[in-house]
Steps between C-alpha positions, in 0.01 A plus 500: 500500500173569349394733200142691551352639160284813517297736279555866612363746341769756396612695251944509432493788730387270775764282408759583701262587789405096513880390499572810816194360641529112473895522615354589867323230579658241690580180307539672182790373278447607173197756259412436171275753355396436128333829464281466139360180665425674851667203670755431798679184596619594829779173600549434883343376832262831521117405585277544194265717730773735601662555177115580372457741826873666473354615106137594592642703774666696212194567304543221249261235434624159454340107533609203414594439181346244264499353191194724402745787550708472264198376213354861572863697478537285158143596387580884657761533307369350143221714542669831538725412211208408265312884616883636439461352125143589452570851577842536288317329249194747467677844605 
């Protein structure tokens, strides 16, 4: 058994869309999807390339995920709640 980390691009609509989507493909077992971080472990025997085919063919983007990934989601997220302060703070 081997675990495959990916970025996809997705908002939590599209959350439940990757976990329909992933459980298809052959070799499967089992689909995390941690949603703020736009990241899926998908655990099983399922080729990297076809679990990255089964969710471009649904109109998601996804790649392999790295540590850079989760440095920008960090930074992503620390910036939008410094503009959320700025802007409570001067209106």
């Amino acid at each position: 058994v081997q675990s495959t980390e990916l970025k996809v691009e997705m908002v939590a609509l599209h959350e439940k869309r990757v976990r329909k989507c992933l459980s298809k493909v052959k070799g499967v077992e089992r689909v995390e999807v941690e949603g703020s971080l736009q990241k899926v472990v998908v655990t099983g025997y399922a080729n990297r390339s076809k679990i990255l085919k089964a969710l471009r063919r649904v109109g998601l983007r996804a790649e392999p995920w790295s540590p850079r990934n989760e440095l920008l989601s960090a930074y992503a997220a620390g910036s939008l709640m410094a503009a959320n302060n700025y802007y409570h703070t001067f209106f």
